[in-house]
N, C-alpha and C positions, 0 to 999 in steps of 0.2 A: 652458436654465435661466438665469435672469437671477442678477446678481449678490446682490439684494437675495435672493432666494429661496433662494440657498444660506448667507444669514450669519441667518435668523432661525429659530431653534429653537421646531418644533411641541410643543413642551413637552405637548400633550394625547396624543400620537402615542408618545413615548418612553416603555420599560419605565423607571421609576422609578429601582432599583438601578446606571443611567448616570450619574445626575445627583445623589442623593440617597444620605445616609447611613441606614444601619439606626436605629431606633429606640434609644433608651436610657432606663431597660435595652432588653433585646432578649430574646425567645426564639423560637426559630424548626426549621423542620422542613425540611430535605433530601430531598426523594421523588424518584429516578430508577425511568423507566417503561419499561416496554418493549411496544412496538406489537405486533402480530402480524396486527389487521386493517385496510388502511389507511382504508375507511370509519368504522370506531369510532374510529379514533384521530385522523381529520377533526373527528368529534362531539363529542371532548374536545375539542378546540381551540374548538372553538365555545364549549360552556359554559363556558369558562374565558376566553373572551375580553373579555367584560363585566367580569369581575369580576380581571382585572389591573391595577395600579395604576399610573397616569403621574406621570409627571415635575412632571405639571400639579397633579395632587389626592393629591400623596402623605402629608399633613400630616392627610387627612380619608378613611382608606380604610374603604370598609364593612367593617361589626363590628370596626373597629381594627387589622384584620387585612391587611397586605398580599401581596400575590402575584406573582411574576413567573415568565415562562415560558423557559426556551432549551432549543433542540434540538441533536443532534449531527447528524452529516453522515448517519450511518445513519441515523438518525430521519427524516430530508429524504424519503429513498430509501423509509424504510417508510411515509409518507405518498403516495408515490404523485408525489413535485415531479417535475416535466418532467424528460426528462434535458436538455435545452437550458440550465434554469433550477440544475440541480446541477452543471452542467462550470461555470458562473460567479461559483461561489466560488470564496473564496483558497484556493492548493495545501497550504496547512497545515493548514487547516479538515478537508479532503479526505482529509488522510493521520491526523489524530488527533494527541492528544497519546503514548500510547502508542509509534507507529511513530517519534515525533521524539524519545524521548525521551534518547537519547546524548548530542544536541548543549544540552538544558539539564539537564544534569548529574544525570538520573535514572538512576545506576550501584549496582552491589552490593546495598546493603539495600534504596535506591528505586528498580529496574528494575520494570519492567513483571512481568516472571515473579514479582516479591513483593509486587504491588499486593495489591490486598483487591478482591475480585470480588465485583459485576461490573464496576468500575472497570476502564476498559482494554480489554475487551472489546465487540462488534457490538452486544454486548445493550441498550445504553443507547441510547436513545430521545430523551427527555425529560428534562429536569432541572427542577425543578417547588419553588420556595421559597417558603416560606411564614414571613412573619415578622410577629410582632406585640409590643407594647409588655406586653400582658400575655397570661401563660402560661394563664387558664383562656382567652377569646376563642379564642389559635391552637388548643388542643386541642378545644374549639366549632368550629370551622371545619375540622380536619383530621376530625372526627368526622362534620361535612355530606360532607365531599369523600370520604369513603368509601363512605360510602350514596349518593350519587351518581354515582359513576366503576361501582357494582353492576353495574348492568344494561349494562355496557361488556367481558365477558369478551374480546374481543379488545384490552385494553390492562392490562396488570399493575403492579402495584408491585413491583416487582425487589429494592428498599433503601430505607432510610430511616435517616438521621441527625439527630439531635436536638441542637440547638445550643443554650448559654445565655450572657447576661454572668457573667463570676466578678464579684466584689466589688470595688469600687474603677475597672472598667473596663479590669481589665489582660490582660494576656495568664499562659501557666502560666509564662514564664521570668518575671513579675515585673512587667515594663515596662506600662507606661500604653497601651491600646492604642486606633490610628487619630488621633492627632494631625494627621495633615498628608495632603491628596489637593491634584490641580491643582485651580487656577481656570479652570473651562471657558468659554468667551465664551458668552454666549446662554444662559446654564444660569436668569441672575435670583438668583445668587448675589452680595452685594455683593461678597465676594472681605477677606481678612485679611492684614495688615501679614505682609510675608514670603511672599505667594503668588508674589508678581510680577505682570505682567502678564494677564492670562486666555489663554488656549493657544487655540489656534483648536479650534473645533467637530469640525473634520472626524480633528482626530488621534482623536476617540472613536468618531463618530458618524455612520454615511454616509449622503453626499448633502448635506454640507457642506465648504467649502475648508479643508484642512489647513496646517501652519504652514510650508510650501513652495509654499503656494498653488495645490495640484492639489486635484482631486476624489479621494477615493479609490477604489480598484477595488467596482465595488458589481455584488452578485447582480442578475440581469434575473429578471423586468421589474422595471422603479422600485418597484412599490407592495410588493414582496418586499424591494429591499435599504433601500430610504429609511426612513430613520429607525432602522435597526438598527444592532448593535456583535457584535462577537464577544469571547467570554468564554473565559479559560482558569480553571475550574472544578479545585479542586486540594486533597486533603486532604493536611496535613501532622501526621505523629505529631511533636510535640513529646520529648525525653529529657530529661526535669526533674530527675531525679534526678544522670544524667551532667553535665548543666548545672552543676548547684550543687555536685557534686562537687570540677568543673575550677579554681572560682571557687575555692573554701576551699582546696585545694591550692597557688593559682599567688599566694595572697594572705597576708599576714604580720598581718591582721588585719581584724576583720569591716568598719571603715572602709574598708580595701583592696579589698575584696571588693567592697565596693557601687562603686566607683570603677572598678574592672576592670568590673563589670558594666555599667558606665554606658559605659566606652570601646567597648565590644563594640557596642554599639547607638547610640551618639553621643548619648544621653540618658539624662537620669537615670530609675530605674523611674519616676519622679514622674512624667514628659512632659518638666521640663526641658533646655533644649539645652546639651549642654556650650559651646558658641562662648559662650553668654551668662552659662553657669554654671561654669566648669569644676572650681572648685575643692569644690562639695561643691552638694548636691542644695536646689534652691527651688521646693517643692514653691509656694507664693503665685505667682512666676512658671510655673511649668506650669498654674495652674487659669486664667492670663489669656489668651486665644482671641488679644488683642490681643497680642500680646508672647512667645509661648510659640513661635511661629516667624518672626519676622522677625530674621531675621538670616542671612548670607553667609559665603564660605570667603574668596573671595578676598582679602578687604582686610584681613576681621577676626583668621582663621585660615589661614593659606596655608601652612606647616606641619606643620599639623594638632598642636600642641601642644597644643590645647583638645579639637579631636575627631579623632581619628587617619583620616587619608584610606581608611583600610581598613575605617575602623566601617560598621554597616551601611547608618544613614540617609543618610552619603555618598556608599556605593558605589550607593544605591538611585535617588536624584537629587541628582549633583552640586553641585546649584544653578549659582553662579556660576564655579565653582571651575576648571574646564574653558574658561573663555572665550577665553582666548591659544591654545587649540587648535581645529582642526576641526571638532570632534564639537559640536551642535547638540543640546543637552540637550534640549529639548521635542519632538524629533518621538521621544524615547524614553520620554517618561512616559506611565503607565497609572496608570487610577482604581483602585485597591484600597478592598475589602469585607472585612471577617475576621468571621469567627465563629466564635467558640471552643465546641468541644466537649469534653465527660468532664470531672470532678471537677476540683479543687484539690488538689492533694499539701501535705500539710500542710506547714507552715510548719517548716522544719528538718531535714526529710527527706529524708536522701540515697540511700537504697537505692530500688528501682524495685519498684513495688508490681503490676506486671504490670496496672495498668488503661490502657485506651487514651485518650490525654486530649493535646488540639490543637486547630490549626484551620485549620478550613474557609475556602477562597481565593477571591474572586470576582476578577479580575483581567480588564476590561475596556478596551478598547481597537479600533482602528477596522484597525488593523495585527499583526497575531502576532508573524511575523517582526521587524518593527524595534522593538518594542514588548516584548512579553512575553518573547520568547526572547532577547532581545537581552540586558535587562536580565538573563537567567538565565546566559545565556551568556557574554557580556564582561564587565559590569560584578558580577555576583555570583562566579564561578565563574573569573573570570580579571586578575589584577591589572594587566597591562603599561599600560591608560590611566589608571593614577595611580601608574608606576613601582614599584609590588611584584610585578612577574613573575609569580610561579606561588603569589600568595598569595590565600585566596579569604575571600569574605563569612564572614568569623567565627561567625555565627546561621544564615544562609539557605543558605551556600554548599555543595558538595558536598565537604567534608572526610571524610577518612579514616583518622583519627588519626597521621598525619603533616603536619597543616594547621599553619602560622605567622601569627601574629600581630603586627605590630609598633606599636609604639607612640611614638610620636615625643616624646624629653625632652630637658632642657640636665643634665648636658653628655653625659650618653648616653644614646643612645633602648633602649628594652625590647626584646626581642624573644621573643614565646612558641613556644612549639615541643609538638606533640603532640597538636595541636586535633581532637576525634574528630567526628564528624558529631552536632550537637545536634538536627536535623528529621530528620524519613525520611517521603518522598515513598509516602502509602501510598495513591495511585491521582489519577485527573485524567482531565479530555477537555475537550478543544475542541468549542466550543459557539456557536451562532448566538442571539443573543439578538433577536428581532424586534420591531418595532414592533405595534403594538396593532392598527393594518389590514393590516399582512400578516399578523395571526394570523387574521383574517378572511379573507383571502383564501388562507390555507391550506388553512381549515375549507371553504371554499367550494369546492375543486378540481373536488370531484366533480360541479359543476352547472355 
């Protein structure tokens, strides 16, 4: 494989959701399947292979609706893949999210034995999204794919989750949500003030050179792993009410509150970044694409007096901030997708209204381990590479109402204490996200 062949991206070949954000608005639909004949479950691949959307035409998908496909490691196995062609994926892939989940800090409320089933369990197959800019088209299209998938009795719909935008774009704690993903090289992305550079292809995408300049480990034969990513698929229940509880509690006034809130997340709900805003929320600078993330730790904030080196978008990617050490920020970034499911808790509501209301993870990446788990694991869930020890991601992290927060001021820094877990990890699997001809050459086994 020449070198020009690994730096230019088949853009018609790659699922979509690698390269490209979800629509806005967005509404969208979750289907996990479960195989049981591997001939029908061949036939689905088939008919669903046409009508997956790439990287190439994802701006023009038919009936407005697009589709993409990933499978888990059981799904591989209930399709019938070689065993030669399943011992060469990655060992993480292989063992599930499920079986790893200790080391990224799914404990107590988000262990596997409290998942939401069939999350976590053989039973998942297929993971099957469907999303469209407008809600009558996706339920026209989830309405065809039911009358279609009929006459397939050996492949089921197991679950189904239903996703929407809330209002404004935010997320249920408040915040503006998906501001910032990498700039992938080859994506045809012009790339925004504060990306940096473009990250090599291959940290997503295999069968490209990654930012170490290797090939990454890729399933045989070629036309199976080239062009594919592997995805960690991940519902999170959002506690909106404990959230907003902690905030009103730790704060001496509803300005403080939104200031706390902002430190938490290193932005204000607006999108504003505290390095460029710190002393109160601009919402005109969060709506500029140009301006709303270019900016650094090292120079600007090195301290972290503007955004606390323990807020989330920090601990999520560094940026610069880490340069004088070791650690190599970009062979750890992953593309993040969200999509928020369940209601809006009203505006000033602290008690828990018992509805389930979060969101949905797409978390791709070409790497699990240096990638996905890493960030869950070092940098969310364990403080020593930015000097706070055993203090963990504020929002994301695996607190247990013994969690710390610090906050770094002149002439004393804050320090909070009692931080309880705001997510709870209510299921996930590791998933192989294939290119649009190895869905075809999935379909095609049996000939």
């Amino acid at each position: 494989m020449t070198e020009q062949q690994t730096a230019l991206l088949e853009l018609d070949d790659i699922q979509s959701p690698v390269l490209r954000n979800r629509p806005l608005p967005y509404f969208g639909a979750f289907l996990l399947l479960r195989i049981d004949d591997p001939t029908q479950g061949r036939e689905l691949l088939r008919r669903l292979a046409p009508e997956v959307v790439s990287a190439a035409n994802w701006q023009k998908p038919a009936d407005k609706v697009g589709i993409s496909v990933a499978l888990t490691f059981q799904g591989l196995k209930a399709l019938g893949v070689p065993q030669a062609s399943l011992a060469s994926f990655s060992p993480e892939f292989k063992e599930g999210m499920a079986a790893r989940a200790e080391a990224i800090g799914d404990l107590g409320e988000s262990a596997p034995s409290n998942w939401e089933k069939p999350l976590g369990t053989q039973d998942v197959h297929v993971v099957l999204a469907v999303v469209s800019g407008e809600e009558a088209a996706l339920e026209h299209r989830l309405d065809l794919a039911r009358t279609r998938q009929h006459d397939l009795p050996g492949v089921s719909i197991i679950h189904r989750l239903d996703t929407a935008m809330l209002p404004g774009v935010r997320t249920h704690f408040g915040y503006r949500d998906g501001v910032s993903n990498p700039l992938i090289e080859g994506s045809g992305s012009l790339g925004l003030p504060g990306q940096g550079p473009a990250i090599k292809a291959g940290e997503f995408i295999l069968g490209y050179r990654d930012e170490l300049g290797h090939l990454p480990p890729m399933p045989q034969p070629e036309v199976l792993g080239r062009n594919g990513t592997y995805v960690a698929f991940r519902k999170v229940h959002t506690h909106v009410a404990e959230f907003r509880k902690y905030l009103h509690a730790n704060a001496k006034s509803p300005e403080e509150e939104e200031l706390l809130q902002a430190k938490f997340l290193g932005r204000w709900p607006s999108g504003a970044p505290l390095v460029l805003a710190p002393e109160r929320d601009d919402p005109e600078l969060a709506a500029d694409p140009h301006r709303n993330n270019d900016f650094g730790y090292y120079d600007e904030d090195p301290k972290g007096l503007k955004c606390p080196a323990g807020s989330h978008i920090r601990r999520t990617n560094p940026r610069d901030a880490l340069k004088d050490t070791s650690t190599a920020v970009n062979i750890h970034r992953i593309v993040r997708r969200g999509f928020i499911y369940g209601p809006r808790l009203p505006e000033g509501v602290m008690e828990d209204d018992g509805v389930d209301r979060g969101i949905m993870f797409l978390w791709a990446g070409a790497y699990l381990a240096r990638q996905f788990e890493f960030v869950k694991s070092q940098w969310h869930n364990d403080g020593d590479f930015v000097g706070l020890t055993d203090q963990k991601d504020p929002l994301a992290g695996a607190n247990d109402g013994t969690g710390k927060f610090t906050i770094p001021k002149r002439p004393v820094r804050r320090r909070l204490h009692g931080i309880p877990r705001f997510v709870t990890t209510k299921g996930g699997e590791y998933c192989f996200m294939p290119s649009i001809s190895a869905l075809h050459w999935l379909a095609d086994l049996d000939t």
